[in-house]
BALO-694559 format. One record per residue (C-alpha): residue in three letters; x negated, y negated, z. Coordinates in nm, 2 decimals, decimal comma. Layout:
residues N
<site residuo="ALA" east="X" north="Y" up="Z"/>
...
end
This chain:
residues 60
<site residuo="UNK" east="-4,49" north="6,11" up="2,57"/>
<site residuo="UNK" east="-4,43" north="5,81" up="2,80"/>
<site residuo="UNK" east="-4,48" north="5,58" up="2,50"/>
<site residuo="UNK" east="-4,26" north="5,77" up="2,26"/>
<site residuo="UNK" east="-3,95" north="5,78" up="2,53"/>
<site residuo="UNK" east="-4,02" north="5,38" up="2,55"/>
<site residuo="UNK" east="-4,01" north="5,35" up="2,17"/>
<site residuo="UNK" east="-3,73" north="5,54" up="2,13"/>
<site residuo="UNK" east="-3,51" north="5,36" up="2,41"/>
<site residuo="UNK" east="-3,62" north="5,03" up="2,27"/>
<site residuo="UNK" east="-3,45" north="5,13" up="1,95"/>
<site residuo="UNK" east="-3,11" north="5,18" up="2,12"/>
<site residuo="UNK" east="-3,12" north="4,99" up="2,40"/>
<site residuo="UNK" east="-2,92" north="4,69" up="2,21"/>
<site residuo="UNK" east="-2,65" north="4,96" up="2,19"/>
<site residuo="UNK" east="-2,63" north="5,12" up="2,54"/>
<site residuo="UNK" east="-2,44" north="4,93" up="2,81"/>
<site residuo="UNK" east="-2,52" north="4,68" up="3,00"/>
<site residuo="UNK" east="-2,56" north="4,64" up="3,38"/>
<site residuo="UNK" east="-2,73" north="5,00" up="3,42"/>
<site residuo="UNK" east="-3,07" north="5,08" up="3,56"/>
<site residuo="UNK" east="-3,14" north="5,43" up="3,32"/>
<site residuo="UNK" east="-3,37" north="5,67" up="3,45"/>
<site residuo="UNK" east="-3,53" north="5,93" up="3,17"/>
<site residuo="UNK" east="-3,68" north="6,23" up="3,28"/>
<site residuo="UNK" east="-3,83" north="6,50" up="3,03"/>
<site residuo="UNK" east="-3,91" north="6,84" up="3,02"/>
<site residuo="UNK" east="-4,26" north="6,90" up="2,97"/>
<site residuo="UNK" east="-4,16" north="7,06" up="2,64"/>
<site residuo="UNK" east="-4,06" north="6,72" up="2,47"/>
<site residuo="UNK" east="-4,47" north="6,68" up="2,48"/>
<site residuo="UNK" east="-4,46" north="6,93" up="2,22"/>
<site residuo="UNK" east="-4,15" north="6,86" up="2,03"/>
<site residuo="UNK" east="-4,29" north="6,48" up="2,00"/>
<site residuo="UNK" east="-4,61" north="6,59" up="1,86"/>
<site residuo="UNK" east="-4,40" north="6,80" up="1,59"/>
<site residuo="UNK" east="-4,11" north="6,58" up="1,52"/>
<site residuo="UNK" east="-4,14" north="6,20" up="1,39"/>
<site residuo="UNK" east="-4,02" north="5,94" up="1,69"/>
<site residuo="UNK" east="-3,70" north="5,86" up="1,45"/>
<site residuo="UNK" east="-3,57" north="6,23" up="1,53"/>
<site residuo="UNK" east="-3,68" north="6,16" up="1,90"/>
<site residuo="UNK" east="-3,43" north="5,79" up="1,89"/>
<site residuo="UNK" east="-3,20" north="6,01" up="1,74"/>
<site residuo="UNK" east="-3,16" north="6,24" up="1,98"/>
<site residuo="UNK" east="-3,18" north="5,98" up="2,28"/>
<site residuo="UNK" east="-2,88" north="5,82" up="2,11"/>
<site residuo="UNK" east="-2,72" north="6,11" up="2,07"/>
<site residuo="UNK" east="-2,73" north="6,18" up="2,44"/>
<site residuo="UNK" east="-2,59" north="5,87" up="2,55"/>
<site residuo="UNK" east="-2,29" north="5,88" up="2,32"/>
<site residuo="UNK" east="-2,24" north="6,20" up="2,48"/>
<site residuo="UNK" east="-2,24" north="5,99" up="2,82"/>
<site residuo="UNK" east="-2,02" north="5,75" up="2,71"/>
<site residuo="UNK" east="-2,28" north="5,48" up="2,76"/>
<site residuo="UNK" east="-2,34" north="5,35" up="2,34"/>
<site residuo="UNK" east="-2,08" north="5,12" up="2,21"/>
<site residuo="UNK" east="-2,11" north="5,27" up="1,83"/>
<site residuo="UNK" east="-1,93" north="4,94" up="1,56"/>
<site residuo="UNK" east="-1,66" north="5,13" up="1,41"/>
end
């Protein structure tokens, strides 16, 4: 799970902004949603979540 989260910041991180320390935490069900779900939908959903935070500069 720890790897996946990695993997899945790494392919946003150029994205989210600068100058933060981010801090993940999971719920022990994303073991099992990571085992059933491919790591795009996982980078998907991380993505999502810092839109939502106001923390992704999206290119319009």
């Amino acid at each position: 799970m720890k790897r996946a989260l990695k993997e899945a910041f790494r392919s946003i991180c150029e994205d989210v902004a600068p100058g933060f320390d981010y801090v993940i935490i999971a719920r022990p069900s994303l073991a099992e949603y990571i085992e059933k779900n491919r790591l795009e939908t996982v980078s998907a959903m991380m993505r999502d979540l810092f839109r939502r935070a106001n923390l992704i500069q999206e290119a319009d």
